[in-house]
VEXDREN-2710 file (C-alpha; in Angstrom, 1 decimal):
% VEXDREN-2710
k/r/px/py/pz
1/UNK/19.6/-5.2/21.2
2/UNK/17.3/-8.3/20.6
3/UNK/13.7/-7.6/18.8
4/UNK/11.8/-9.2/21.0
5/UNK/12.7/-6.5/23.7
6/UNK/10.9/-3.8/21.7
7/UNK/7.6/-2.5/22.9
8/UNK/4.4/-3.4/21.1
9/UNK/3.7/-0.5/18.9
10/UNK/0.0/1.1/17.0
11/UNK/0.9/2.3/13.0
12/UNK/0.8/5.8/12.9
13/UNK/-2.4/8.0/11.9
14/UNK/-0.9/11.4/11.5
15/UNK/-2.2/11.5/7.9
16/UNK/-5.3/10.5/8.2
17/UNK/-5.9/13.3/10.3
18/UNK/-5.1/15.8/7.7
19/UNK/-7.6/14.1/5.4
20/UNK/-10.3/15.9/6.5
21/UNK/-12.8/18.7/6.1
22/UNK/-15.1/19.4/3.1
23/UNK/-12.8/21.2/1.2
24/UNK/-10.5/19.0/0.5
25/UNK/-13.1/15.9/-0.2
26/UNK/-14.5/18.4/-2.6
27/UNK/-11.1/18.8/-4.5
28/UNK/-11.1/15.0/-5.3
29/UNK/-14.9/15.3/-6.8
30/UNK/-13.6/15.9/-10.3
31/UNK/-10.4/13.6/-11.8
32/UNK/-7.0/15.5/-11.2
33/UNK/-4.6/17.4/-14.1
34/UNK/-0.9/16.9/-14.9
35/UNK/0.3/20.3/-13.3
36/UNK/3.3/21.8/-11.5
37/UNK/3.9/19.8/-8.5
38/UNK/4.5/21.5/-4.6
39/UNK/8.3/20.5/-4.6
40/UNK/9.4/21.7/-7.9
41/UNK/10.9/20.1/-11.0
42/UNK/12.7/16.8/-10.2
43/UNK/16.9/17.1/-10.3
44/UNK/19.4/15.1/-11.4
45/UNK/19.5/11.4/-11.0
46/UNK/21.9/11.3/-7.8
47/UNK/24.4/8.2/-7.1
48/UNK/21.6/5.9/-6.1
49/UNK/19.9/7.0/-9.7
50/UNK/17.1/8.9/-7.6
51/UNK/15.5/12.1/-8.9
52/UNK/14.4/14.2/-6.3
53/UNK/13.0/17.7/-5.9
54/UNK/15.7/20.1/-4.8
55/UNK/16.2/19.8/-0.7
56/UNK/15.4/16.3/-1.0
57/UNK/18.2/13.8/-0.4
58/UNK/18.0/9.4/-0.9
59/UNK/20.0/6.6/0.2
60/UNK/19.8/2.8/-0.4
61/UNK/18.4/0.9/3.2
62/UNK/18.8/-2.7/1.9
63/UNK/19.3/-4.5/-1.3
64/UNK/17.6/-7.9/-1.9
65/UNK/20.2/-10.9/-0.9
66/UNK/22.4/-9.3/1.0
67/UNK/22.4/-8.6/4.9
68/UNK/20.6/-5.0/5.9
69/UNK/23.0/-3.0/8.1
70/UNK/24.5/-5.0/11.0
71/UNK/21.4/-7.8/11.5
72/UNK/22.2/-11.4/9.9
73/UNK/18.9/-11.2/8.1
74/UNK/19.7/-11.2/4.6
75/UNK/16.9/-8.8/2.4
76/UNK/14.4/-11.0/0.5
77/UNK/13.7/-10.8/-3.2
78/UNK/11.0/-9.0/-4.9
79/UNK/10.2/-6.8/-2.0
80/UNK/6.4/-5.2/-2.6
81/UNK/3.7/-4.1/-0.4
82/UNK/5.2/-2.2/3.1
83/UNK/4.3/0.2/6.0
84/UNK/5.7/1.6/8.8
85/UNK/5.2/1.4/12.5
86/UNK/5.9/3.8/15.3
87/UNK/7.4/2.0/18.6
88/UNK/5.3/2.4/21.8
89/UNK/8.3/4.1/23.7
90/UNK/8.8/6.6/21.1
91/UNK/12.2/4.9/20.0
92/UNK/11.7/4.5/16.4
93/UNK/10.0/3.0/14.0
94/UNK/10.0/-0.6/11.9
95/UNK/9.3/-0.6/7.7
96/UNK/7.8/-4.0/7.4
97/UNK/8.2/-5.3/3.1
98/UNK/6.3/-8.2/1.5
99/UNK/8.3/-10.4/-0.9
100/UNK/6.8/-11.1/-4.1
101/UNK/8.0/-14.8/-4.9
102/UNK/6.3/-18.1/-5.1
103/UNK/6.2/-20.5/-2.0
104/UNK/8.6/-18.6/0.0
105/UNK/6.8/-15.3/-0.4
106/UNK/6.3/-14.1/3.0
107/UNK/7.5/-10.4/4.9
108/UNK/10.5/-9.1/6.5
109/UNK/11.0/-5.9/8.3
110/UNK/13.8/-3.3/9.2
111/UNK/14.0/-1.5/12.2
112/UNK/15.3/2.4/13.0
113/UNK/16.3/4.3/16.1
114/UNK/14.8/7.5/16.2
115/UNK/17.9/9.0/14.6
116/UNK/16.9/7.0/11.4
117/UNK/19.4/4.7/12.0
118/UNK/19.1/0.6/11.0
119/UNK/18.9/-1.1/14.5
120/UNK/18.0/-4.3/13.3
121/UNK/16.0/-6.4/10.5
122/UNK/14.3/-9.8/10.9
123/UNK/11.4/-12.1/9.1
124/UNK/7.5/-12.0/10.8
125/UNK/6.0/-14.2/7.5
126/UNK/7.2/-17.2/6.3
127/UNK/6.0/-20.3/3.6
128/UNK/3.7/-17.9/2.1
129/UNK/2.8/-17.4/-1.8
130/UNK/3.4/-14.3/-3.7
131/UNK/2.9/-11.6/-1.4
132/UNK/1.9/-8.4/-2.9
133/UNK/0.6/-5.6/-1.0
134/UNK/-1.8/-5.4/2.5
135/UNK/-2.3/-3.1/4.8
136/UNK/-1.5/-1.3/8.2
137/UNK/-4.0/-1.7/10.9
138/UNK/-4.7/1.3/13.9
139/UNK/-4.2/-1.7/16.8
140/UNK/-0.5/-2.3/15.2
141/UNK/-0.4/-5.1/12.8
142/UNK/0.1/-5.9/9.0
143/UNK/-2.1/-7.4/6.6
144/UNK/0.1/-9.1/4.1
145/UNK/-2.1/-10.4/1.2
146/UNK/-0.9/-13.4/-1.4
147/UNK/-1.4/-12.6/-4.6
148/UNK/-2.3/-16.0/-6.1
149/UNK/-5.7/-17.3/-7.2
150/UNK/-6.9/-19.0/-4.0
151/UNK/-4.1/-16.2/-1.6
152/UNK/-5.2/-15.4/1.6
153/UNK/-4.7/-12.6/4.4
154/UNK/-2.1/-13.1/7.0
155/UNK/-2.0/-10.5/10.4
156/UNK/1.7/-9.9/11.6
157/UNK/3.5/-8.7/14.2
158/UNK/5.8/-5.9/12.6
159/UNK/7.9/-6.4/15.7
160/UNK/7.9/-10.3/15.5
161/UNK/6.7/-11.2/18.6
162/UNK/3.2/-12.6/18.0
163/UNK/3.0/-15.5/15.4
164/UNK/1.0/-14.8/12.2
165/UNK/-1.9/-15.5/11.4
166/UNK/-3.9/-16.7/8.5
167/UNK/-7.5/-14.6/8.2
168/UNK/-9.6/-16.8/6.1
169/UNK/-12.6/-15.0/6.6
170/UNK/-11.4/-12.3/4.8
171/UNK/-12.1/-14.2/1.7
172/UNK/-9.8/-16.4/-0.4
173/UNK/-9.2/-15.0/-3.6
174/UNK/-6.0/-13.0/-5.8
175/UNK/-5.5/-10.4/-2.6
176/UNK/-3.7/-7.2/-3.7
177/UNK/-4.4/-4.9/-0.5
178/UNK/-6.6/-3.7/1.7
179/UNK/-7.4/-0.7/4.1
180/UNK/-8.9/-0.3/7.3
181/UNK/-11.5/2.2/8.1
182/UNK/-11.7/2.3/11.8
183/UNK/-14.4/4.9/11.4
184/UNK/-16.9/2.5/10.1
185/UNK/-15.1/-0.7/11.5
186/UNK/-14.3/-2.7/8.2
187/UNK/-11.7/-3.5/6.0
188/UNK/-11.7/-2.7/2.0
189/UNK/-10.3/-4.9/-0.2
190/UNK/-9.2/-5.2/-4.0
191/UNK/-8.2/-7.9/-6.2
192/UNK/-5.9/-8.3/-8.7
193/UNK/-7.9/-10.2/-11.8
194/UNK/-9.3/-8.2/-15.1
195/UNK/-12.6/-8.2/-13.7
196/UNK/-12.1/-8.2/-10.1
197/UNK/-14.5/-7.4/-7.0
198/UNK/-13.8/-4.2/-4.4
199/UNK/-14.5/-6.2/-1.1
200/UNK/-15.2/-5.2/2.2
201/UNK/-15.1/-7.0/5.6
202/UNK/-16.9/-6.3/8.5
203/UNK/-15.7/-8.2/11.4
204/UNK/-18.1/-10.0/14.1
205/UNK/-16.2/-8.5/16.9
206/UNK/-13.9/-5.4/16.4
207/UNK/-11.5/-5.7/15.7
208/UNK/-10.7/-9.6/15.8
209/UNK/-10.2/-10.5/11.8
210/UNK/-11.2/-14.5/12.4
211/UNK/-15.0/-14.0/11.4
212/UNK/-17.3/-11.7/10.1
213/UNK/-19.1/-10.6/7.0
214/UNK/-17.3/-10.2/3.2
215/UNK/-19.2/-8.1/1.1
216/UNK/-18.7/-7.2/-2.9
217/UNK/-19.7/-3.8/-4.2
218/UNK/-22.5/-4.0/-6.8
219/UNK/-22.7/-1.3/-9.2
220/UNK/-23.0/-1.0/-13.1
221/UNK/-20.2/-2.1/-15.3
222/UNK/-19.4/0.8/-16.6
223/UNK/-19.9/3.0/-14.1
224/UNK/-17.0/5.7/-13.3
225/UNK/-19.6/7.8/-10.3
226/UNK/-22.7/8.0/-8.6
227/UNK/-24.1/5.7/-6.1
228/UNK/-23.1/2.0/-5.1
229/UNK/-23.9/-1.2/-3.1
230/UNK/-23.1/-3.8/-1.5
231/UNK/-24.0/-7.4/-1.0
232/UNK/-23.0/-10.3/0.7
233/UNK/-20.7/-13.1/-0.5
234/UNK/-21.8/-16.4/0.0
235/UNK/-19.0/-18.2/0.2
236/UNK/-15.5/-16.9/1.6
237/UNK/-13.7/-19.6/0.9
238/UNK/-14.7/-20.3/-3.0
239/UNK/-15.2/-23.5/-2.6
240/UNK/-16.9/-24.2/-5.5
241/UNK/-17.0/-20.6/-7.2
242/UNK/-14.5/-17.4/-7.0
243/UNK/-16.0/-15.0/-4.5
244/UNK/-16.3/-12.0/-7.2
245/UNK/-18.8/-14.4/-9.4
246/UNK/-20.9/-15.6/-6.4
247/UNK/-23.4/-11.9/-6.1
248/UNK/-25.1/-11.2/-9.5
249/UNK/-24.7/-7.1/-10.2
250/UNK/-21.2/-6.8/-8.7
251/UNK/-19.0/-4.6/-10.4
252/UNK/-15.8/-5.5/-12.4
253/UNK/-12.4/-3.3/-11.5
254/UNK/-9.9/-3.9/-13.8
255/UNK/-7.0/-5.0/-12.0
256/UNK/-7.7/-3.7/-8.3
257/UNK/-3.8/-2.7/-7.1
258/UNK/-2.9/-0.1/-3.9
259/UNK/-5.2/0.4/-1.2
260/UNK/-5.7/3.6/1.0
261/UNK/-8.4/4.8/3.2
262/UNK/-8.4/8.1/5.4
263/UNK/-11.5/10.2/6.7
264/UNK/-14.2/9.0/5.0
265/UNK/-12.4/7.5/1.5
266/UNK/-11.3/5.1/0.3
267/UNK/-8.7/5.4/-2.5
268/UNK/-8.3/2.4/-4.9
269/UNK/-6.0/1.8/-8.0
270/UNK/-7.3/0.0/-11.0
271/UNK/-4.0/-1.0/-13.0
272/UNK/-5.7/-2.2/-16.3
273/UNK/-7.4/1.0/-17.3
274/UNK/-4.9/3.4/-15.2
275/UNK/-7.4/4.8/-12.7
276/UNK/-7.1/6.3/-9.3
277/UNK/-10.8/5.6/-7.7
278/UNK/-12.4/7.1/-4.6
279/UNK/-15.3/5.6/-2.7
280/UNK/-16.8/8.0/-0.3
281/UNK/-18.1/5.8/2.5
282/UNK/-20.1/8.6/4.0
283/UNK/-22.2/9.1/0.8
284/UNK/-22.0/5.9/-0.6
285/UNK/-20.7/6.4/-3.6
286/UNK/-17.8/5.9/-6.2
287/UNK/-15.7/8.8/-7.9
288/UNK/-12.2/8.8/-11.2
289/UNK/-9.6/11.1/-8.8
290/UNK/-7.6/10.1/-11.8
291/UNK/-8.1/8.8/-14.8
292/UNK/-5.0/9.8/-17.6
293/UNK/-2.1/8.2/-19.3
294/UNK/0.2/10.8/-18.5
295/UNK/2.2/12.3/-16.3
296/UNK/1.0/8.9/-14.2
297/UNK/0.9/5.8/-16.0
298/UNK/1.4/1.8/-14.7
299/UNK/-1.0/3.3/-11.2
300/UNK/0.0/0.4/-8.4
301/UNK/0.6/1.1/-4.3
302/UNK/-1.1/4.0/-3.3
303/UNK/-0.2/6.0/0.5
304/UNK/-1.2/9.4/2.0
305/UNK/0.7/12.1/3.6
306/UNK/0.1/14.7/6.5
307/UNK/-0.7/17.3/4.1
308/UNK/-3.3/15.2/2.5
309/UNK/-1.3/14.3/-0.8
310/UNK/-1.7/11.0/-2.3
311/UNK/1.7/9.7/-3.1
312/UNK/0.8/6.5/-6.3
313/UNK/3.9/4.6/-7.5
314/UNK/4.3/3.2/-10.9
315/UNK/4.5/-0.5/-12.5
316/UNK/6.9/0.2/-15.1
317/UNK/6.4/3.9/-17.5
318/UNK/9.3/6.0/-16.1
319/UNK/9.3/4.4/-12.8
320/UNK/7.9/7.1/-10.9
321/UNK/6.1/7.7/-7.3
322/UNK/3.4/10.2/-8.5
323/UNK/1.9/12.5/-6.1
324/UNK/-2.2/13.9/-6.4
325/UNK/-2.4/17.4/-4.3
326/UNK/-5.9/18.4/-2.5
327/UNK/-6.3/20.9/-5.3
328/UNK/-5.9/18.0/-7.9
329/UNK/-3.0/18.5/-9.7
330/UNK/-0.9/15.5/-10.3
331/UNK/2.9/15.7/-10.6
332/UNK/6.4/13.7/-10.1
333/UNK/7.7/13.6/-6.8
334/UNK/11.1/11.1/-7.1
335/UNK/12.0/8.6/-10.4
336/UNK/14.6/5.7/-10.4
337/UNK/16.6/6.1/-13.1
338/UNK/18.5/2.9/-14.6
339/UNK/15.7/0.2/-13.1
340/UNK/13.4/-0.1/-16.5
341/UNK/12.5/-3.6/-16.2
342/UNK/11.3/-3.1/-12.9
343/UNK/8.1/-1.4/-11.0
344/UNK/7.6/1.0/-7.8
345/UNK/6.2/-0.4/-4.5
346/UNK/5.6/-0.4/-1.1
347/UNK/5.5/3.3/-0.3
348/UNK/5.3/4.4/3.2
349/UNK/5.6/7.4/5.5
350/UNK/7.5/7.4/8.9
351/UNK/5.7/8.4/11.8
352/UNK/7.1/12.2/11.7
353/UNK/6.2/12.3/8.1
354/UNK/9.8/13.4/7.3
355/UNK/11.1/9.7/5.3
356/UNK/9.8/8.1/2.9
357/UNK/9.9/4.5/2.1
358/UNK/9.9/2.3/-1.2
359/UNK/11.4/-0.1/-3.2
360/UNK/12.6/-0.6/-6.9
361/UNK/11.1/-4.2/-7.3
362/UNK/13.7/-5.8/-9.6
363/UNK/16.2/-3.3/-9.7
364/UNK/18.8/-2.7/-12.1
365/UNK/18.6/-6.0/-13.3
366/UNK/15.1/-6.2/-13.8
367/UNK/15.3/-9.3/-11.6
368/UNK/13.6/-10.1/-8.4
369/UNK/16.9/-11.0/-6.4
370/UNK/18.0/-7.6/-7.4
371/UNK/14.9/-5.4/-5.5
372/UNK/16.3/-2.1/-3.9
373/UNK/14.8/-0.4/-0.6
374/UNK/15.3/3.1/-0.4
375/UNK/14.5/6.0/2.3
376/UNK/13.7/9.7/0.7
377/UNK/14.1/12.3/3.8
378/UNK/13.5/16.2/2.9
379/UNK/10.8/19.1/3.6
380/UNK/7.2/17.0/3.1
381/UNK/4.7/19.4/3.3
382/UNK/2.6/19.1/6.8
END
């Protein structure tokens, strides 16, 4: 079957829609506690050095440098940031994976019959620098963000049909990854520097990305709640000055990483001082969902589930994909055993909820022509 025969697809909301009520936004008003997970203790390491909860079950969908299943594309090194996408005719769904590598950087994508099956894999980025993280759009598409000093955005087609393209609007700066809230029609963004900004952009004409307004949040150093701003940046492009030293009162994140907005929050990982960070768009204001050293440490991608769980993965520690419940308790959900000089990313749900999708960055070898996808499939909690 040739790719460009699949039907244009939209990424799947189911999760977001169990995001809601005020219950559960209440739950994530005070920072979570290490506590006894939903799934159990974790097992075993299995063949693929996985540690699941019991019922749960791994397998290894494609290893950097060699071919993924019967497709002649060959999986790229340093595999980061990914998503999923649900096809239009209910056949399946594509995992789309940034590479993390200079100059050739870039994203490549597997695609699965609705069986779970590999059907095929291919490239949608190319010539692009260091691509970390990004972000699935509602109208189908993947932000892939470079993770250099002057990086940009790029919008793909996880089904390779339509060209990328580059979305310098969005602001040139050290991307990490970004979230759309259709709700409020912008696009949150982090950045990847000791004192980066929290961005958001708010496009001229919904949803094209090629112009509208960036904005920083402006808030106290400091500050870990209460209420926050935002301001406009001058000057997308830096120019002459980096866009998060352009607005006078804008407040430093240490290390923005993973990305994640659903019904009304925004959820935001700050690698340098560990924290999981919620901004409530509603209210206006910024919230610690976590902020510990332990059972969670090395906080990087961030996704959600249907039952409203936030699944965080790890940059180095124990290698672990963390999960935060509703009722904030924070527990393991899967470790890779036997990758230690490696990190945790790109973790995605499949549009039934029942997969989910990651990679161990370096692998065993702690090199990036070593990265390892994997699919987890057991009993996620609706």
């Amino acid at each position: 079957m040739e790719r460009r025969s699949f039907l244009r697809v939209s990424v799947v909301g189911t999760a977001a829609a169990a995001f809601g009520g005020a219950s559960w936004l209440n739950a994530f008003s005070a920072a979570a506690d290490p506590g006894d997970g939903p799934y159990g203790p974790l097992l075993p390491a299995d063949g693929n050095g996985l540690r699941l909860p019991d019922g749960f079950t791994g397998r290894i969908v494609a290893e950097s440098g060699r071919r993924v299943g019967a497709s002649d594309y060959v999986w790229h090194p340093a595999p980061d940031g990914g998503a999923c996408f649900a096809a239009a005719d209910g056949g399946g769904w594509v995992y789309v994976s940034n590479s993390e590598v200079p100059s050739t950087g870039g994203v490549g994508a597997i695609r699965f019959a609705g069986d779970g099956s590999v059907v095929d894999a291919y490239r949608i980025l190319d010539g692009t620098d260091v691509n970390c993280a990004g972000g699935a759009t509602p109208w189908g598409t993947w932000l892939s963000c470079e993770e250099v000093d002057r990086g940009e955005v790029y919008e793909t087609d996880p089904f390779g049909v339509a060209d990328p393209i580059v979305r310098p609007a969005m602001g040139v700066f050290k991307h990490e990854a970004c979230a759309v809230d259709a709700d409020r029609r912008v696009v949150y963004l982090t950045e990847d520097v000791p004192d980066g900004g929290f961005y958001r952009f708010t496009p001229s004409n919904w949803p094209d990305l090629s112009a509208g307004t960036l904005e920083i949040l402006i808030g106290e150093p400091g500050q870990t709640s209460g209420a926050v701003t935002w301001a406009r940046v001058p000057d997308p492009s830096a120019a002459d000055e980096d866009t998060r030293h352009q607005v006078d009162g804008a407040k430093p994140f240490d290390g923005g990483e993973g990305c994640y907005y659903a019904a009304g929050t925004c959820w935001f990982t700050t690698k340098g001082d560990n924290r999981v960070w919620a901004y409530d768009a509603d209210a206006g204001t910024i919230g610690l969902t976590y902020d510990d050293d332990s059972p969670l440490a090395g906080v990087d991608n961030v996704t959600g589930a249907a039952s409203g769980d936030l699944f965080v993965a790890e940059d180095g520690d124990n290698l672990e994909i963390c999960l935060i419940t509703p009722d904030g308790i924070v527990a393991p959900f899967v470790r890779v055993e036997g990758h230690e000089n490696s990190e945790i990313t790109g973790p995605a749900f499949s549009p039934d909820g029942t997969r989910l999708y990651f990679s161990s960055q370096r692998g065993p070898s702690g090199q990036s022509e070593d990265g390892v996808t994997f699919e987890v499939r057991g009993p996620f909690r609706t």
